[in-house]
C-alpha positions as CSV (number, residue, x, y, z in Angstrom):
1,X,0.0,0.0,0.0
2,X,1.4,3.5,-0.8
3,X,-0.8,6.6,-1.1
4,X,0.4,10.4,-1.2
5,X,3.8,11.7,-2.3
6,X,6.8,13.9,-0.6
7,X,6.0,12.7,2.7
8,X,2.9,14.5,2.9
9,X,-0.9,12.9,3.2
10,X,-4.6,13.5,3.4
11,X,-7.4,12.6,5.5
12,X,-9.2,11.2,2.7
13,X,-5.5,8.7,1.7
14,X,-5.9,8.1,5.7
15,X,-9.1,6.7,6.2
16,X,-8.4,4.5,2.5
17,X,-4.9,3.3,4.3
18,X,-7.4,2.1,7.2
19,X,-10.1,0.1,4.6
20,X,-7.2,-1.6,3.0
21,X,-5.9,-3.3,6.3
22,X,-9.4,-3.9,7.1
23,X,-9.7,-5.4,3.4
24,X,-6.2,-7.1,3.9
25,X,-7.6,-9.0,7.7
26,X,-10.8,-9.8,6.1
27,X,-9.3,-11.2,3.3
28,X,-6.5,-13.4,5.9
29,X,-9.9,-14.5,8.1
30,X,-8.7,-12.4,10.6
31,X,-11.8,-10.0,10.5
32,X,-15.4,-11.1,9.0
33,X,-17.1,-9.4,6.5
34,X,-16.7,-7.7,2.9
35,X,-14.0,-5.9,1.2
36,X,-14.8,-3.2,-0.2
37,X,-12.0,-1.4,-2.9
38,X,-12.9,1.8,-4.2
39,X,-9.7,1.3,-6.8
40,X,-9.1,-0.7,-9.8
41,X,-5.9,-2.4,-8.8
42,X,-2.7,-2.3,-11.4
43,X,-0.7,-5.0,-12.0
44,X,2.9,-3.4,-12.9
45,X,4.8,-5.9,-15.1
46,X,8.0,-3.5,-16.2
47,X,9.3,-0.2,-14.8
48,X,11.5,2.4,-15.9
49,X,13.4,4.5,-14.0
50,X,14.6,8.0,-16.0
51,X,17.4,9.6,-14.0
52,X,18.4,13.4,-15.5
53,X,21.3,14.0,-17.5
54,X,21.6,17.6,-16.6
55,X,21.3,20.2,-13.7
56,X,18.6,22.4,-14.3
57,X,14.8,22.5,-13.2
58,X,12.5,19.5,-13.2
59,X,8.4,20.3,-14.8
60,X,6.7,17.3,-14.5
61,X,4.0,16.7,-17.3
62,X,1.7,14.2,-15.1
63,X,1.1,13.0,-11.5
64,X,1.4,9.7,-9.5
65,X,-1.5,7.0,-11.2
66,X,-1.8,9.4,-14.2
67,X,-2.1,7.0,-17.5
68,X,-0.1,7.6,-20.6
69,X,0.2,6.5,-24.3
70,X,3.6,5.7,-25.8
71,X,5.6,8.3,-26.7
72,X,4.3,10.6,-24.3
73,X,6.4,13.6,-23.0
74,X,6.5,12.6,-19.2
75,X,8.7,16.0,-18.4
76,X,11.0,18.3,-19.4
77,X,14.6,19.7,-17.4
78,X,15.0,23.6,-18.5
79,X,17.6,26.1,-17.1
80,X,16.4,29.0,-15.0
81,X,15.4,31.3,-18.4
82,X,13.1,28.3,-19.2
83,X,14.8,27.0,-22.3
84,X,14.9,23.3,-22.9
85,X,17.6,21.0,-21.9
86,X,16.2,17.8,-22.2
87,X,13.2,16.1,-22.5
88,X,12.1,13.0,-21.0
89,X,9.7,10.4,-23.0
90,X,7.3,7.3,-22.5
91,X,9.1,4.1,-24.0
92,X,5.8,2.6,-23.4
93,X,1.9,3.2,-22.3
94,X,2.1,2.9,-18.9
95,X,1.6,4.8,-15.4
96,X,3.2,7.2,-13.3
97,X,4.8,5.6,-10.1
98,X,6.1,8.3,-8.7
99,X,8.6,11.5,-8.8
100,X,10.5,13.4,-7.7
101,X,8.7,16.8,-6.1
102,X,12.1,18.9,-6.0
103,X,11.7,21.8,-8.6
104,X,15.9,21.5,-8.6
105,X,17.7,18.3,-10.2
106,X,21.6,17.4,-10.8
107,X,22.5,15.0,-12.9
108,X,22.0,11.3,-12.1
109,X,19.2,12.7,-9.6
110,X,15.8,10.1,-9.8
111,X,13.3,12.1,-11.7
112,X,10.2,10.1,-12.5
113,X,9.5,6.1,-12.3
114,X,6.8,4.7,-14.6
115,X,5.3,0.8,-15.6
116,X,3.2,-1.1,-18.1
117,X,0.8,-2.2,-16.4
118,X,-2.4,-4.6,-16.5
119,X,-5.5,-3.9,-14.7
120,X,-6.6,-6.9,-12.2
């Protein structure tokens, strides 16, 4: 289980953390009743992992369990006048994993992890 991003949560990704160990000691006969899920689960069968090749200033194009077709620009580094350094593309459709929230990146820094997935 993993809800929220940059070590911040909600209420809202609280009270779904508690239904999915509810859902997880109902479903070990630990706890009787029915799960509910309020989320198609995704089954992640390849990940990618970009790292940048440059300092400069990370603009994300999505968020965490955005969807994306093949090809698609997933970011962009720029310099602090905005001009393009590098940008970073989908190999594959897939879905955003997570990222990194810094606005400022070095080179080799983690910037964005995304899979192919399959829904369940």
């Amino acid at each position: 289980m993993e809800r929220g991003g940059g070590g911040r949560f909600t209420d809202s990704e609280v009270q779904a953390y508690k239904q999915d160990v509810k859902n997880i000691m109902i479903r070990m006969g630990l706890l009787s009743g029915e799960e509910v899920h309020t989320v198609q689960q995704k089954n992640v069968t390849r990940a990618e992992y970009l790292e940048a090749e440059t300092d400069g200033l990370w603009y994300p194009v999505f968020s965490a369990g955005d969807t994306f077709a093949g090809g698609a620009v997933l970011g962009t580094v720029r310099d602090i006048w905005g001009n393009l350094l590098r940008e970073y593309r989908a190999d594959y459709p897939g879905i955003i994993l997570y990222q990194t929230v810094g606005l400022g990146v070095k080179t080799g820094d983690l910037l964005i992890a995304y899979g192919e997935y399959v829904d369940r």
